[in-house]
N, C-alpha and C positions, 0 to 999 in steps of 0.2 A: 546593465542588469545587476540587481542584488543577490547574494547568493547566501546562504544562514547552514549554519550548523551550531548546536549546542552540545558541549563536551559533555556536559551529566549523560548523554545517553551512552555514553560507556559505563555507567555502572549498570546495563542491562547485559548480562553478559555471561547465559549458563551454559558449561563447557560441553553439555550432551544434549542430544536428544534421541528419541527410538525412531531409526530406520529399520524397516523388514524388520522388529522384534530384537534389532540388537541397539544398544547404548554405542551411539557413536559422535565423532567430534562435530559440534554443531556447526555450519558455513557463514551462520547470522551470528555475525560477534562485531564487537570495534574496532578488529580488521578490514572490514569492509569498509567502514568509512575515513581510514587511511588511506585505501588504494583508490577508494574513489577521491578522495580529496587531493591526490597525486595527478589522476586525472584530468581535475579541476585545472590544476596549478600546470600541466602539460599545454592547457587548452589558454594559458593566461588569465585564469581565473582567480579570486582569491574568496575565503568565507569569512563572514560578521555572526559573532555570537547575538542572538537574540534579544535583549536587556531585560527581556522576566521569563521565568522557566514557569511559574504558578501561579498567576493570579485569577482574580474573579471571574474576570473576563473569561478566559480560557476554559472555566470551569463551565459555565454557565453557555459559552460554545459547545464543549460537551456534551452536553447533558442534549442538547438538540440533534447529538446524533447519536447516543448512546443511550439504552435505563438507565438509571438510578440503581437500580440493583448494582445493573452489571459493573458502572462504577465502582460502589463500592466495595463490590468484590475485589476490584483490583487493587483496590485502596489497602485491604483489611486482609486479605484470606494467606497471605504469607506469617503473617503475626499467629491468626490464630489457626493453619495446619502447624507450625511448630509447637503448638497448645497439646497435640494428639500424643499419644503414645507410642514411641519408636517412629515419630515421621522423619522421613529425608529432610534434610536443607533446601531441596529440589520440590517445587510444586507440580504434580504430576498428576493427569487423571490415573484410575482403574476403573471407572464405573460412567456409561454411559445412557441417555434416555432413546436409545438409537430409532426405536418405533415410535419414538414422540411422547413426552411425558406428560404426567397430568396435573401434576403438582410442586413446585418451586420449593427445595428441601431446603433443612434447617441447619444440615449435620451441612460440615465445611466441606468432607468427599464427594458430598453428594451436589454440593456448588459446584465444585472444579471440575465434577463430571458436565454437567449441565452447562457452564460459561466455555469450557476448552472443549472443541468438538475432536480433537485429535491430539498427537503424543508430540509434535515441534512448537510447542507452548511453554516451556517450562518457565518459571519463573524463580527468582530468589532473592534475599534481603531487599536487594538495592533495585528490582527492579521496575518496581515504578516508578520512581523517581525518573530512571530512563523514557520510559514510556512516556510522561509528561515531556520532556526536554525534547523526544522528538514531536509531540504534537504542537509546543509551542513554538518550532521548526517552523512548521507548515504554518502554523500559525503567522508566523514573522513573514514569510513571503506571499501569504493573502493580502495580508496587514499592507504590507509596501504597494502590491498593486489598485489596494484601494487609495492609496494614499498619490497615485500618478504614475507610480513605473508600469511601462508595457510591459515590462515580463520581471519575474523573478523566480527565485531555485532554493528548496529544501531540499537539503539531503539529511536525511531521514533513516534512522534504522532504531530499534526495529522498523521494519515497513509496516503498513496497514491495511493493504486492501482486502486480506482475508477476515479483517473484524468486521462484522455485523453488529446488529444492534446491540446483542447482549452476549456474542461469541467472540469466542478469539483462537484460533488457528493459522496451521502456518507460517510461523513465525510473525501474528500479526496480531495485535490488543488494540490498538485504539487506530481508528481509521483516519490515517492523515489525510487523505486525499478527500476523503466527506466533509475531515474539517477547516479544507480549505473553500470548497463549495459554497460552503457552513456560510461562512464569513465574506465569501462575496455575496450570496445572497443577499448583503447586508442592503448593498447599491444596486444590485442587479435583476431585473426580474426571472431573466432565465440565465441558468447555467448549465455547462457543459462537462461533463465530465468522459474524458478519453483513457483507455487504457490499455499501453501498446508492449505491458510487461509480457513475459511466457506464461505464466498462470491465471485462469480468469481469475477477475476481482470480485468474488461474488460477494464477500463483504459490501464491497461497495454498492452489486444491485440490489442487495438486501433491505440497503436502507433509503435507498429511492425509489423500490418498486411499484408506488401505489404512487408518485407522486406527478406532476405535468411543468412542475419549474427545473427541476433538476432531469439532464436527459443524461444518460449512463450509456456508454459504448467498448467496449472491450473485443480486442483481437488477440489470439492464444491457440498455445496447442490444444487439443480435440481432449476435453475432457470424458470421454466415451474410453481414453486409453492415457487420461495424465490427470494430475491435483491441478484443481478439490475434485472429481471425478463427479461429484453431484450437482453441479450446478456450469452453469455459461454452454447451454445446447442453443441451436441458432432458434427453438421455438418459446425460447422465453423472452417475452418481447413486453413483459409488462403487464399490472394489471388495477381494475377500478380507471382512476384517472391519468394513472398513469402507463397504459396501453400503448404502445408503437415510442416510448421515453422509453425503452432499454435496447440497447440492437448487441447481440455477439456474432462473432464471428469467427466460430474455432476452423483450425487449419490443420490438416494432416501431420501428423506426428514426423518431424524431417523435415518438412518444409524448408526452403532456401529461402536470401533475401526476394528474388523475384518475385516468389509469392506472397510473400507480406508484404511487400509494398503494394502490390495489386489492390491487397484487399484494405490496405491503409487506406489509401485514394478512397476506395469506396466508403467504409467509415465516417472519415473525411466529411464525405459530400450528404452522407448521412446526418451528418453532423453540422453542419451548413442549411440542410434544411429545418432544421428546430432552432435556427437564429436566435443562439444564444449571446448574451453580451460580452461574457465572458467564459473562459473555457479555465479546467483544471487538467493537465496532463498526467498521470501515474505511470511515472517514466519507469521503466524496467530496462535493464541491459542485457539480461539472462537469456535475452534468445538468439545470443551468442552460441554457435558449436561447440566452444570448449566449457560452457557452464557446468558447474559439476551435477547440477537438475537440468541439464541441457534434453530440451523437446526439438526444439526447431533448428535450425544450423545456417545461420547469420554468423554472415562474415565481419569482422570490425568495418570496412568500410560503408556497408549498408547502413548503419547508423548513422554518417553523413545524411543520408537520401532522407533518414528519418527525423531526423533534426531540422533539415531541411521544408519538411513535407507539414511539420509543425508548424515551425516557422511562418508559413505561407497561408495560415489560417487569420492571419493578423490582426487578432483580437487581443483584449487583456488575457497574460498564459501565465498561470501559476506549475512551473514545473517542479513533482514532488515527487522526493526517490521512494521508489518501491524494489523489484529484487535486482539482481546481479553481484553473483555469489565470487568468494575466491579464485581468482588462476591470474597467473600473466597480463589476459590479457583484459580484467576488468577494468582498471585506469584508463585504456585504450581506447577501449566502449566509449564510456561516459565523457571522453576527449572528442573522437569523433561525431559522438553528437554534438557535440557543445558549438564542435567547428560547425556542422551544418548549420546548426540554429542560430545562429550567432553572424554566422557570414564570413569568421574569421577565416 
């Protein structure tokens, strides 16, 4: 199996964000992807840089799952909030359209209200550049498995599955895990997208939900009592043509490994029936107990089972990192799965 990382996405890397209304140390940095590449290297793994961070291609993948706008907000809106008078170095909403706006503003606040739905968005000088480097991640391990490998691995941060088409939240701007879909689509008639992180992906159903080749499935704590809180109820199932292509399945807040495996199975089989060619995984490790946004309380070893349980779908699997924050025992995680999926 190929496995990719692109060092540029350490220059995404701002030191806060607003918890409960306080500025605190943010858990999405390029820490993460030391200790997950630690884990890598635990599991006998090793990562290949990418050979292009930006080109046409990738752009033009983009744009298939993203606006135009919202691009190039992200392209542009650090340049010119430093334009304003007394702005932070730090890109940060105050102004939100929260009953639904009516009109796409012109004033740059009134963008980053509209593009960032929430305050773990921050950006600064360098950080798109990051943001490309992890999409050409994902990029690079679609890339490989159309090219013949059964499975390949981006490790990816920032993650993505809270961007939607023209939002970003969560610590998530550009949707890897869409644009890995993106680009099987290429060969594929149907795809599969699974996503077995702690937070739903609702970026992700956002930009499949009307669609019947792309099928969306996500298992997560109960957003009724966790983020994004507005989105991944088990009655959004899709809609137009693409009706019965989204399934979630949130789980009670605590949850053990027994019970997500339970409901993985089912998933699964969910997922089995929309006989897809190829599937995308939005691998999460955060539903570890010791997560420091810990919902659910998974043991490390359960991630074998889930590695495992992947594994046995045996189809082309692009797996692409999404959350699993600082502690001990994150290396662990993304070890233990690796061993499951893997066989090692």
């Amino acid at each position: 199996m190929k496995l990719f990382y692109h060092p540029d996405q350490e220059r995404h890397a701002p030191p806060t964000f607003l918890l409960r209304g306080k500025p605190v140390a943010s858990p999405e940095g390029p820490v993460r992807a030391e200790m997950l590449s630690e884990g890598l290297a635990q599991a006998g793994l090793s990562l290949t840089a990418p050979t292009e961070v930006d080109g046409p291609l990738l752009r033009t993948r983009l744009a298939k799952v993203h606006t135009p706008r919202y691009l190039a907000f992200l392209e542009t809106i650090h340049a010119r909030w430093q334009a304003l008078p007394d702005a932070a170095e730090i890109v940060a909403p105050n102004v939100h359209p929260c009953g639904g706006g009516h009109h796409y503003p012109r004033h740059p606040v009134g963008q980053v209200g509209w593009h960032m739905h929430d305050m773990a968005c921050p950006m600064t000088a360098d950080s798109f550049a990051g943001f490309l480097a992890s999409a050409a991640t994902a990029e690079a391990a679609a890339d490989a498995v159309l090219n013949g490998e059964q499975n390949a691995y981006a490790l990816c941060r920032p993650p993505g599955h809270h961007a939607g088409p023209e939002r970003a939240g969560g610590f998530c701007f550009l949707n890897n895990s869409a644009l890995a879909a993106t680009v099987l689509r290429e060969q594929h008639a149907r795809v599969a997208i699974i996503d077995v992180d702690l937070h739903h992906g609702n970026g992700t159903q956002d930009i499949f939900y009307a669609r019947d080749d792309v099928w969306t499935g996500s298992l997560h704590a109960d957003p009724a009592d966790f983020y994004p809180f507005f989105w991944g109820g088990a009655d959004e199932t899709g809609e137009g043509k693409g009706v019965g292509c989204n399934v979630n399945l949130p789980l009670p807040i605590g949850s053990d490994g027994a019970t997500f495996l339970e409901a993985l199975d089912r998933l699964i089989a969910q997922l089995r029936d929309f006989q897809p060619g190829a599937v995308v995984v939005a691998l999460g490790v955060d539903a570890h107990k010791a997560d420091p946004l810990a919902g659910l309380s998974l043991e490390t070893d359960d991630f074998i089972t889930v590695g495992r349980r992947l594994a046995d779908i045996d189809l082309p699997l692009v797996l692409v990192q999404e959350g699993g924050y600082p502690t001990r025992h994150l290396g662990d995680n993304l070890a233990a799965f690796m061993s499951g999926f893997t066989g090692a």
